[in-house]
N, CA, C, O and CB atoms as a CASP TS submission, in Angstrom:
PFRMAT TS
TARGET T0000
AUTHOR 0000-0000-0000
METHOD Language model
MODEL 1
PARENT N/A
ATOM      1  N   UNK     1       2.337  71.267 -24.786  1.00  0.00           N
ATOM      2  CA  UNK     1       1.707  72.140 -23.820  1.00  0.00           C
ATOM      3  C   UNK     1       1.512  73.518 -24.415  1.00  0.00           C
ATOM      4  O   UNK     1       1.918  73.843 -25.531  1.00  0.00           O
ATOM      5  CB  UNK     1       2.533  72.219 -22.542  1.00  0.00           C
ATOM      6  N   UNK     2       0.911  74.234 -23.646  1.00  0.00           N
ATOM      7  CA  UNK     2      -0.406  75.592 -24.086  1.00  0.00           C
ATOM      8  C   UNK     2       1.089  76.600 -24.033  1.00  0.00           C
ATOM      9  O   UNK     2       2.187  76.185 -23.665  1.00  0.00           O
ATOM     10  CB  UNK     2      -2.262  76.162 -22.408  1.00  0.00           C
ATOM     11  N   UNK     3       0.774  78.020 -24.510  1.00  0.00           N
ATOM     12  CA  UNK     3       1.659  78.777 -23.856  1.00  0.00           C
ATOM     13  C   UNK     3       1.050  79.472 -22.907  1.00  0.00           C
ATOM     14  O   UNK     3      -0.157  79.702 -22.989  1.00  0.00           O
ATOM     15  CB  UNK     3       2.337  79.552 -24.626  1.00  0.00           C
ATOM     16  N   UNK     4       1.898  79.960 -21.736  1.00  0.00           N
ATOM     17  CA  UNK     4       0.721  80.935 -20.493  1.00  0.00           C
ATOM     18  C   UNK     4       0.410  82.070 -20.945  1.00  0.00           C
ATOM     19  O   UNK     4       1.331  82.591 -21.574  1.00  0.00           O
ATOM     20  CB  UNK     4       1.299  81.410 -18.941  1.00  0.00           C
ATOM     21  N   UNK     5      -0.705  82.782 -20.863  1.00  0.00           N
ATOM     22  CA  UNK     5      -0.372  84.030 -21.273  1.00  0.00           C
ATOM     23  C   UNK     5      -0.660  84.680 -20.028  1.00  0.00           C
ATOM     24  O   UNK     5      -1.306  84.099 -19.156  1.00  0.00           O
ATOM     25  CB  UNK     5      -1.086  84.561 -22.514  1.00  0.00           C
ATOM     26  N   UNK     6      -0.026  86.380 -19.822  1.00  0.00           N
ATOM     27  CA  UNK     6       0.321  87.033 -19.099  1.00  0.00           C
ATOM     28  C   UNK     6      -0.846  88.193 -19.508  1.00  0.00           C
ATOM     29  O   UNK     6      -0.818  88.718 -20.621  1.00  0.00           O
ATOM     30  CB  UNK     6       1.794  87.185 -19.144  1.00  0.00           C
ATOM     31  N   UNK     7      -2.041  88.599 -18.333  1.00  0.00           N
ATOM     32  CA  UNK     7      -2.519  89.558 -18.778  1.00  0.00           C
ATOM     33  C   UNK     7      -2.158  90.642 -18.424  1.00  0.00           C
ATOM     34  O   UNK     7      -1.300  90.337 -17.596  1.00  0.00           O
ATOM     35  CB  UNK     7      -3.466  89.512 -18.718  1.00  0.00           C
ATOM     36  N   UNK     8      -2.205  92.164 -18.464  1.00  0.00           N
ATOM     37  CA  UNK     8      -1.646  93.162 -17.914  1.00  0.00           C
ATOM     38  C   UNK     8      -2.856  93.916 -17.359  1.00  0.00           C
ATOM     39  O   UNK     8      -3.728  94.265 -18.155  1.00  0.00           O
ATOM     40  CB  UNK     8      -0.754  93.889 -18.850  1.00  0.00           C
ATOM     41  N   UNK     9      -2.974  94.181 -16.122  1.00  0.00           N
ATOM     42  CA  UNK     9      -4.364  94.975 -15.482  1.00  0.00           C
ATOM     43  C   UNK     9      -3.748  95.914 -15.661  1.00  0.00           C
ATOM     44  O   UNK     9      -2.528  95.964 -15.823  1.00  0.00           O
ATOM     45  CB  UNK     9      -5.053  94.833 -13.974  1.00  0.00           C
ATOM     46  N   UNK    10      -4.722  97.042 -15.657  1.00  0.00           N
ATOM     47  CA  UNK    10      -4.678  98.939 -16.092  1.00  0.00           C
ATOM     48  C   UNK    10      -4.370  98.938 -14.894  1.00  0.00           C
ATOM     49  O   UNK    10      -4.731  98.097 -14.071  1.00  0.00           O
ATOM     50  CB  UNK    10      -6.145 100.125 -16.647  1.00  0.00           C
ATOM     51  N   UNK    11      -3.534 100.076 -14.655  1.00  0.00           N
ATOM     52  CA  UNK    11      -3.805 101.421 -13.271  1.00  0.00           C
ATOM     53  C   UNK    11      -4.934 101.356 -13.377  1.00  0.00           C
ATOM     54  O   UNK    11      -5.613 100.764 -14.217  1.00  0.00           O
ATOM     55  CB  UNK    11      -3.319 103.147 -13.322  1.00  0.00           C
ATOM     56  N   UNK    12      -5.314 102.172 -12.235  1.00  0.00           N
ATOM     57  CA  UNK    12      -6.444 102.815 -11.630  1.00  0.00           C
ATOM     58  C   UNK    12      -6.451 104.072 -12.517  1.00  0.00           C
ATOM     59  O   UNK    12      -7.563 104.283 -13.001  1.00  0.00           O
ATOM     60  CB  UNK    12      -6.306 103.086  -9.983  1.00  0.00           C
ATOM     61  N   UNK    13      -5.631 104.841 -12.810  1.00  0.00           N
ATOM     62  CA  UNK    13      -6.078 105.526 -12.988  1.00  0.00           C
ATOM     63  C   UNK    13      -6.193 105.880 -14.638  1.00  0.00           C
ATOM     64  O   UNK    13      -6.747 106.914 -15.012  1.00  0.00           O
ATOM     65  CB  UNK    13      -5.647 106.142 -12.151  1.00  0.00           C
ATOM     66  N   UNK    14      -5.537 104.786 -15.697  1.00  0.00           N
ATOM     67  CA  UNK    14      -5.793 104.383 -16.537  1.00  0.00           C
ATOM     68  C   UNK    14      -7.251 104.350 -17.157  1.00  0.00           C
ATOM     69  O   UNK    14      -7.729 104.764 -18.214  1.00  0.00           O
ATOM     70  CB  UNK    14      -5.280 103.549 -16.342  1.00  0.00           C
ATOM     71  N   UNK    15      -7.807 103.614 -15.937  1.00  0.00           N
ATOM     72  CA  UNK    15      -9.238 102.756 -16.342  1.00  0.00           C
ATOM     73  C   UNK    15     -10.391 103.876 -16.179  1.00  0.00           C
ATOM     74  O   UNK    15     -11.468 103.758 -16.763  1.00  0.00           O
ATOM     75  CB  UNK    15      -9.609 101.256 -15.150  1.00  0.00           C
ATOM     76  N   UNK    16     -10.062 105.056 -15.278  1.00  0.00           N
ATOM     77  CA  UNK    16     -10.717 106.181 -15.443  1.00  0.00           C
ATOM     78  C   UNK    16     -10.403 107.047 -15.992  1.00  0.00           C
ATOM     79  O   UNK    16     -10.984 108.131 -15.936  1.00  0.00           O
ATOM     80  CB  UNK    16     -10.984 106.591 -14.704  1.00  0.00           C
ATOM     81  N   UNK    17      -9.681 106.873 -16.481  1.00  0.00           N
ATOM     82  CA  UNK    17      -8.997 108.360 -17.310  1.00  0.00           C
ATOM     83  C   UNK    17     -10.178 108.670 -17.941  1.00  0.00           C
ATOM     84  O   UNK    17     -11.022 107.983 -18.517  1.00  0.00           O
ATOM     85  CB  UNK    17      -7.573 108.216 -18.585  1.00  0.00           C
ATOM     86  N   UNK    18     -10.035 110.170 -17.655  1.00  0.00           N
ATOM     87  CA  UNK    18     -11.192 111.369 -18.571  1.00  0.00           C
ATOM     88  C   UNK    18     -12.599 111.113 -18.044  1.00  0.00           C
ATOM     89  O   UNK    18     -13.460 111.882 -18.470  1.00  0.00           O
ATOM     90  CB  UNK    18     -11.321 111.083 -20.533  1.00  0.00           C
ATOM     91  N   UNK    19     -13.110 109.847 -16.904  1.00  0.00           N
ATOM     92  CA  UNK    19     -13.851 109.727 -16.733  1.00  0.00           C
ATOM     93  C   UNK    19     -14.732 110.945 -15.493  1.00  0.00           C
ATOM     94  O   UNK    19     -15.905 111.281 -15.333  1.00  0.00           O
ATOM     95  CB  UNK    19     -13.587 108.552 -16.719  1.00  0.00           C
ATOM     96  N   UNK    20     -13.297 111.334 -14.760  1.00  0.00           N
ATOM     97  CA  UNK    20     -13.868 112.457 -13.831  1.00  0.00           C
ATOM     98  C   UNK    20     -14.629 113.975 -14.194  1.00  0.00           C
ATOM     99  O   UNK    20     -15.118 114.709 -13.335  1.00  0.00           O
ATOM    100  CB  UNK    20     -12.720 112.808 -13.099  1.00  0.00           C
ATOM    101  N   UNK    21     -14.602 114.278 -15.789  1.00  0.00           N
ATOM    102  CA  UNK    21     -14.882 115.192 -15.858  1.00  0.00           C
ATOM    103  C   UNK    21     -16.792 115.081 -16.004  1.00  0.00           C
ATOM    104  O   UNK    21     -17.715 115.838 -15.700  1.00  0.00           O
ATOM    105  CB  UNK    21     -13.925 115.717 -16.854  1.00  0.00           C
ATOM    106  N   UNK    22     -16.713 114.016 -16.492  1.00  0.00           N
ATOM    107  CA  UNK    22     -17.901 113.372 -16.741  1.00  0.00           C
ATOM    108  C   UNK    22     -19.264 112.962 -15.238  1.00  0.00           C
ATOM    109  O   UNK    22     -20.471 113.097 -15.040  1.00  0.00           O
ATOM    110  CB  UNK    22     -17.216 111.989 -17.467  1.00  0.00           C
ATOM    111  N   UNK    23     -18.395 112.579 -14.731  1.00  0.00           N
ATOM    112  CA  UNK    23     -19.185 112.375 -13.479  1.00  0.00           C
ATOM    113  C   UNK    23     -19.501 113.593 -12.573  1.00  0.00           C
ATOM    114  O   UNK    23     -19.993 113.527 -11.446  1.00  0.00           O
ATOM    115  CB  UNK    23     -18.467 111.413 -12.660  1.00  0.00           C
ATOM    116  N   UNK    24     -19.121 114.779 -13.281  1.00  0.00           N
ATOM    117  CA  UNK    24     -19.411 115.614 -12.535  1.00  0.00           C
ATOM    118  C   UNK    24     -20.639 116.892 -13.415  1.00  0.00           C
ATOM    119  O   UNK    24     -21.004 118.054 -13.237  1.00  0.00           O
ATOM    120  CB  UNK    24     -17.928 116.079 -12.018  1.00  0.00           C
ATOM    121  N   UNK    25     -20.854 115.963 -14.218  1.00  0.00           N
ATOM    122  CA  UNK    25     -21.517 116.459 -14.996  1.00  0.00           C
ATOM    123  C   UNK    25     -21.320 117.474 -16.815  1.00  0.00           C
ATOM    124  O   UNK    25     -22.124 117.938 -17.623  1.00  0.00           O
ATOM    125  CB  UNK    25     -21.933 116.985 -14.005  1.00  0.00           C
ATOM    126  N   UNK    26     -19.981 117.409 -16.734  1.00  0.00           N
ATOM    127  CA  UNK    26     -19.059 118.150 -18.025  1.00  0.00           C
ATOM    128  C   UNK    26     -18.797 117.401 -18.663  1.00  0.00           C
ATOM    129  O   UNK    26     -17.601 117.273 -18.923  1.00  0.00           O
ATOM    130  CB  UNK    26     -17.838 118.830 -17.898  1.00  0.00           C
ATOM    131  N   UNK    27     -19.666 116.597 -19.195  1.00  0.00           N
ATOM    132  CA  UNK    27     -19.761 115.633 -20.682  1.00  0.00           C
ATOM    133  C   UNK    27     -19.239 116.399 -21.864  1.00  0.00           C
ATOM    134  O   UNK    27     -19.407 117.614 -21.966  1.00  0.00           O
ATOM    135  CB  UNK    27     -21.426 115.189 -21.138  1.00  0.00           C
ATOM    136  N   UNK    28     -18.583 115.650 -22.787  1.00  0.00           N
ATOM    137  CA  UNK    28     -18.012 116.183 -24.118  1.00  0.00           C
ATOM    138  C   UNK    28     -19.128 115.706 -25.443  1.00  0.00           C
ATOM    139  O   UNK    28     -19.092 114.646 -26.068  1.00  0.00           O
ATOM    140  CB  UNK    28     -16.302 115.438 -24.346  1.00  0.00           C
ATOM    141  N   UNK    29     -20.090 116.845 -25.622  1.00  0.00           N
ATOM    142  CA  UNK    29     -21.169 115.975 -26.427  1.00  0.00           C
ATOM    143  C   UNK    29     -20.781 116.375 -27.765  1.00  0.00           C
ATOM    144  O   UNK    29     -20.125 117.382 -28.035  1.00  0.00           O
ATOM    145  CB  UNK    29     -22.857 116.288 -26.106  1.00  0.00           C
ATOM    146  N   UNK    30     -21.313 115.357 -28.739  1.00  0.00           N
ATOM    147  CA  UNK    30     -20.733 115.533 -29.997  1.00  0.00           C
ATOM    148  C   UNK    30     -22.179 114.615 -31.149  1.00  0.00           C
ATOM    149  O   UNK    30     -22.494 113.424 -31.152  1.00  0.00           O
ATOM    150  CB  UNK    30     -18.830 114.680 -29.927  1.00  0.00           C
ATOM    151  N   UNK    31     -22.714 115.715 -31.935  1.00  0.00           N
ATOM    152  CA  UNK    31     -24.384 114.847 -32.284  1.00  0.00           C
ATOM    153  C   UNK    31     -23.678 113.564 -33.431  1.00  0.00           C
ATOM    154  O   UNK    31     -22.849 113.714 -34.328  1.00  0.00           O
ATOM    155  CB  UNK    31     -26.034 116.308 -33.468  1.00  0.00           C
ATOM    156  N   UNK    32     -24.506 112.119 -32.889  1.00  0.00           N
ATOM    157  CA  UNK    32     -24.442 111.010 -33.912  1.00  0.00           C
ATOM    158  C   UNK    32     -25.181 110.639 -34.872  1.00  0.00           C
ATOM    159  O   UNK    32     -24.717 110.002 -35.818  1.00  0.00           O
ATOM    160  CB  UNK    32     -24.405 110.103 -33.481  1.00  0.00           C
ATOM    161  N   UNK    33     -26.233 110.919 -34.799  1.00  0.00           N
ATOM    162  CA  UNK    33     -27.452 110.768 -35.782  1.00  0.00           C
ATOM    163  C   UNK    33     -28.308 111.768 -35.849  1.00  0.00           C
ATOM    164  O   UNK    33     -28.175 112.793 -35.181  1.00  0.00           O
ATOM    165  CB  UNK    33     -28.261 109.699 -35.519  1.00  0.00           C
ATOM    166  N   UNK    34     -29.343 111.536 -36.732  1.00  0.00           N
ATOM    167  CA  UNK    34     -30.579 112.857 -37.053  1.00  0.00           C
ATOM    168  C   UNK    34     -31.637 111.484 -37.419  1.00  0.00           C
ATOM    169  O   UNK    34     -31.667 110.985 -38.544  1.00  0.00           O
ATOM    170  CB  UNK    34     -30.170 114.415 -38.840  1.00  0.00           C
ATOM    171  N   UNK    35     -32.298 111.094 -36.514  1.00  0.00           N
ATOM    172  CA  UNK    35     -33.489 110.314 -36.975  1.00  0.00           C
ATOM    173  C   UNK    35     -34.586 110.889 -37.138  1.00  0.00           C
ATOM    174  O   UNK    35     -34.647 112.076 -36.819  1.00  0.00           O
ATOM    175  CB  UNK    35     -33.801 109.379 -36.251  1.00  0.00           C
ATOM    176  N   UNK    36     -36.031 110.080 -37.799  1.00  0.00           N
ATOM    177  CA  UNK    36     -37.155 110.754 -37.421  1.00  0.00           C
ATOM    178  C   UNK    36     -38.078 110.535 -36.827  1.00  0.00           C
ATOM    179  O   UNK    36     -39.000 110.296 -37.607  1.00  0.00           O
ATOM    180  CB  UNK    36     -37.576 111.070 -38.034  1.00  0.00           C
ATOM    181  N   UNK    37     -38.487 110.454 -35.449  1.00  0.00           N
ATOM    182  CA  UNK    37     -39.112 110.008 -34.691  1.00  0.00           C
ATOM    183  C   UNK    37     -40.758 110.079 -35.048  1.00  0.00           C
ATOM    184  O   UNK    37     -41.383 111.140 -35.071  1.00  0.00           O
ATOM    185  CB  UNK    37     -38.639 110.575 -33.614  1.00  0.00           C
ATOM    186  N   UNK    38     -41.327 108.800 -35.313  1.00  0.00           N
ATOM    187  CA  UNK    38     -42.278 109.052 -36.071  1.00  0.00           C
ATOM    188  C   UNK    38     -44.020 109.192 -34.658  1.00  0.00           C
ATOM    189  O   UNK    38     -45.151 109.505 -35.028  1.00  0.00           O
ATOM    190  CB  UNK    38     -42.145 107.569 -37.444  1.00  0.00           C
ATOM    191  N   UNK    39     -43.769 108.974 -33.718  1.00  0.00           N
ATOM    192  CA  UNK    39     -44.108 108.759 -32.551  1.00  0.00           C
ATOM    193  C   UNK    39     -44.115 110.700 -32.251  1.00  0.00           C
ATOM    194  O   UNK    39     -45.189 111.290 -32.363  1.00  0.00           O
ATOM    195  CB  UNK    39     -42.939 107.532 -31.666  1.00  0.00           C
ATOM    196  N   UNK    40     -42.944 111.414 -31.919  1.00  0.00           N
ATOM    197  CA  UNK    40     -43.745 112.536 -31.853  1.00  0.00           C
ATOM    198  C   UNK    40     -43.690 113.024 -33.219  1.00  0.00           C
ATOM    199  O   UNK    40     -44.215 114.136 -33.170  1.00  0.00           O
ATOM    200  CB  UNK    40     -43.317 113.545 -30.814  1.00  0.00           C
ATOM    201  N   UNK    41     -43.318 112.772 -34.459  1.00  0.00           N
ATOM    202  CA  UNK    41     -43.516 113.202 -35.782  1.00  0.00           C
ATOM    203  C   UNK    41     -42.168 114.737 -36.013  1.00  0.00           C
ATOM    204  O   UNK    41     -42.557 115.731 -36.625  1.00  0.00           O
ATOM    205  CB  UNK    41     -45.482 113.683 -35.895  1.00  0.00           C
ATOM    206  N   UNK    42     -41.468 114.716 -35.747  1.00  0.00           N
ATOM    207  CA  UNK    42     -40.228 115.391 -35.898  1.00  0.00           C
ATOM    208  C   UNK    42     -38.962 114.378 -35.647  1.00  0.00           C
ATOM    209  O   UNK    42     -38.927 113.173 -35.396  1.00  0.00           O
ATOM    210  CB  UNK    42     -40.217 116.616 -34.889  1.00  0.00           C
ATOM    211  N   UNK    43     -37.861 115.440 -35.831  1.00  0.00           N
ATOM    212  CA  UNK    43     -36.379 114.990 -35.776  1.00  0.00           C
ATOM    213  C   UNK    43     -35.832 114.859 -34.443  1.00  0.00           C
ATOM    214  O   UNK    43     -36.345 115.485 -33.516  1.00  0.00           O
ATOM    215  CB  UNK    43     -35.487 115.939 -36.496  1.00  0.00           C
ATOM    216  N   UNK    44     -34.910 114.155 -34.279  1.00  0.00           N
ATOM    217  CA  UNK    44     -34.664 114.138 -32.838  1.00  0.00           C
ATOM    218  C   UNK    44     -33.433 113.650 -33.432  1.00  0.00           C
ATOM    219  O   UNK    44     -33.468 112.679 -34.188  1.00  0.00           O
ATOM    220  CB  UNK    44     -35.604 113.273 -31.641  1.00  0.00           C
ATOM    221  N   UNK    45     -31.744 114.574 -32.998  1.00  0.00           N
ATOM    222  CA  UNK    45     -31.014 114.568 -32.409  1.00  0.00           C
ATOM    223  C   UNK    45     -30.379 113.546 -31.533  1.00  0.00           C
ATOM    224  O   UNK    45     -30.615 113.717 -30.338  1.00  0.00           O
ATOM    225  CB  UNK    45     -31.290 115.271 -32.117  1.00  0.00           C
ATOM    226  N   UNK    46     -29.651 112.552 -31.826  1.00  0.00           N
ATOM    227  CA  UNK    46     -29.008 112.204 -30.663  1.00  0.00           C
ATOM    228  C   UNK    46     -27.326 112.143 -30.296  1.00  0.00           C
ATOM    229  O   UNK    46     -26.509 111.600 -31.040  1.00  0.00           O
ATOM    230  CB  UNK    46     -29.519 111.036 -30.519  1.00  0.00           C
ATOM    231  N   UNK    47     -27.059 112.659 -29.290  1.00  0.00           N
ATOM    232  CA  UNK    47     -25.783 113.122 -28.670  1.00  0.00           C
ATOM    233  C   UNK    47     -24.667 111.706 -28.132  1.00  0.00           C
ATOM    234  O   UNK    47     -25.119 110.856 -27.365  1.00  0.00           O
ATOM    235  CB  UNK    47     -26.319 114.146 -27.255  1.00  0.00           C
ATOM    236  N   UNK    48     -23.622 111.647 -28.506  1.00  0.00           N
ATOM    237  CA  UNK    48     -23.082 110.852 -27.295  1.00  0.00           C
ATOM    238  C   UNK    48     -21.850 111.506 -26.913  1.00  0.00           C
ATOM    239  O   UNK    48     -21.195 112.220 -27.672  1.00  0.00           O
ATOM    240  CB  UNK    48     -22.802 109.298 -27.591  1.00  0.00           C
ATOM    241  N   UNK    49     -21.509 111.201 -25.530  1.00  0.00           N
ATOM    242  CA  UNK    49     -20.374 111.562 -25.095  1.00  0.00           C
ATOM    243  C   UNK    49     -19.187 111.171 -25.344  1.00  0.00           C
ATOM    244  O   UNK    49     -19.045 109.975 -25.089  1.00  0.00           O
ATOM    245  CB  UNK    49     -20.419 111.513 -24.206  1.00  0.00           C
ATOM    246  N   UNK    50     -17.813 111.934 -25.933  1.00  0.00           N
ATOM    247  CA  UNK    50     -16.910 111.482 -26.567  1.00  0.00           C
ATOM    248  C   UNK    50     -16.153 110.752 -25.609  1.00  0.00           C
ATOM    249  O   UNK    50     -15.370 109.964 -26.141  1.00  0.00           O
ATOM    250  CB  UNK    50     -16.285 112.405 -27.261  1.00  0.00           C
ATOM    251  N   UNK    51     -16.137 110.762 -24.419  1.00  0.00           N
ATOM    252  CA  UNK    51     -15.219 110.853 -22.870  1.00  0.00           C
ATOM    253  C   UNK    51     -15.874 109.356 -22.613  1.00  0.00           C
ATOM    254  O   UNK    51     -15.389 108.232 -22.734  1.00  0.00           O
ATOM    255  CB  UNK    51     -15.708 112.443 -21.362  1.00  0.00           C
ATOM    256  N   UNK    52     -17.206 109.826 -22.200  1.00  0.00           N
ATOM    257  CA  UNK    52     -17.790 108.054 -21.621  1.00  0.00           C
ATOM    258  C   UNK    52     -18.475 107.159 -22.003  1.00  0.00           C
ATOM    259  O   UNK    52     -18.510 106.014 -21.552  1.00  0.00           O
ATOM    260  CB  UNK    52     -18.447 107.892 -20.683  1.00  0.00           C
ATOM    261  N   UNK    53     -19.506 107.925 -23.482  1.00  0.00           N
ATOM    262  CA  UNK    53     -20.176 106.965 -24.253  1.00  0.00           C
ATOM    263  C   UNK    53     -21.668 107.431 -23.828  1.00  0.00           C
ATOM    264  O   UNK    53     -22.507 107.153 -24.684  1.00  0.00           O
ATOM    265  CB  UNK    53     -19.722 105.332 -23.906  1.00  0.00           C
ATOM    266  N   UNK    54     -22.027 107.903 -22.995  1.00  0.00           N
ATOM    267  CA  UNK    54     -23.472 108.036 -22.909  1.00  0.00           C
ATOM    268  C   UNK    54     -24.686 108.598 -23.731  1.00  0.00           C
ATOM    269  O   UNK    54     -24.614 109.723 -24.226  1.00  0.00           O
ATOM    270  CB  UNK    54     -23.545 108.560 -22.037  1.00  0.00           C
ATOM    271  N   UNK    55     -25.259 108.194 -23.805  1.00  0.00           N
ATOM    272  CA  UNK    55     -26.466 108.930 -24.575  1.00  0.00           C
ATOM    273  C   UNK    55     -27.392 110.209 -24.513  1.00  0.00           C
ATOM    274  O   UNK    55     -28.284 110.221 -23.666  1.00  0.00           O
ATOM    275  CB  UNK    55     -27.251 108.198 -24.544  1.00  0.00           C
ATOM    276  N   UNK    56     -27.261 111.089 -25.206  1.00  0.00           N
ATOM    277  CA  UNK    56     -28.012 111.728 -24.827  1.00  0.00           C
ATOM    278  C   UNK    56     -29.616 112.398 -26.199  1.00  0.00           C
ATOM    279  O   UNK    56     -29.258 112.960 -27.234  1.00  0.00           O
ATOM    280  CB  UNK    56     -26.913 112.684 -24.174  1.00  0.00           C
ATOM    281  N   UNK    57     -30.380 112.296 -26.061  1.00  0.00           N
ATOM    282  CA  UNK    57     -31.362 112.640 -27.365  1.00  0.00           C
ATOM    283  C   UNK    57     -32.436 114.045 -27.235  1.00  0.00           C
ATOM    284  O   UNK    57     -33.132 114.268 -26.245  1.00  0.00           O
ATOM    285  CB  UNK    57     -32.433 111.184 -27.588  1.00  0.00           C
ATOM    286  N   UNK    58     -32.387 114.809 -28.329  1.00  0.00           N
ATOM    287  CA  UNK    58     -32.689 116.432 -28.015  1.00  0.00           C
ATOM    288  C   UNK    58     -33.712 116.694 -29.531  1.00  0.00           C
ATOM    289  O   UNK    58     -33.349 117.064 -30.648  1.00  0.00           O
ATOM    290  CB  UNK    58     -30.826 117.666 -27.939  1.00  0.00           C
ATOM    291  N   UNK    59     -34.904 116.380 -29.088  1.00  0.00           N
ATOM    292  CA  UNK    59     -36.026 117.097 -30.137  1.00  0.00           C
ATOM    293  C   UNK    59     -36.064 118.282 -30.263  1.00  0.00           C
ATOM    294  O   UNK    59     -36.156 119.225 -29.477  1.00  0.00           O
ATOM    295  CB  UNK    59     -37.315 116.923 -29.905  1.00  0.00           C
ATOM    296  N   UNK    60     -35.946 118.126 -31.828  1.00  0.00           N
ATOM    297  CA  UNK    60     -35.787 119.695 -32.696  1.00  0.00           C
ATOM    298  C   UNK    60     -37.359 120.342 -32.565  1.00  0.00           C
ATOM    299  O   UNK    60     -37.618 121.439 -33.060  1.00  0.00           O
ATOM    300  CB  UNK    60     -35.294 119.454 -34.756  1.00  0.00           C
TER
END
């Protein structure tokens, strides 16, 4: 026979941690790339948030 395994669910407040600062709009941005967007023909910047992951992209 199998062994059981035991999963462990997060707190609540675990699973949001750091997420409140974010939803309120105080993202922690930090730039990931420098591509070159050949469509408008410059660089474009893109940001993600260290806290929640989101994207954000800012033509130079």
């Amino acid at each position: 026979m199998g062994e059981i395994v035991r999963f462990k669910k997060k707190k609540l407040s675990e699973r949001h941690k750091g997420k409140g600062l974010c939803r309120s709009g105080f993202h922690k941005w930090e730039p990931v790339a420098t591509p070159f967007d050949t469509k408008q023909g410059r660089l474009v910047t893109r940001y993600r948030c260290r806290r929640c992951g989101a994207i954000r992209t800012d033509a130079c």
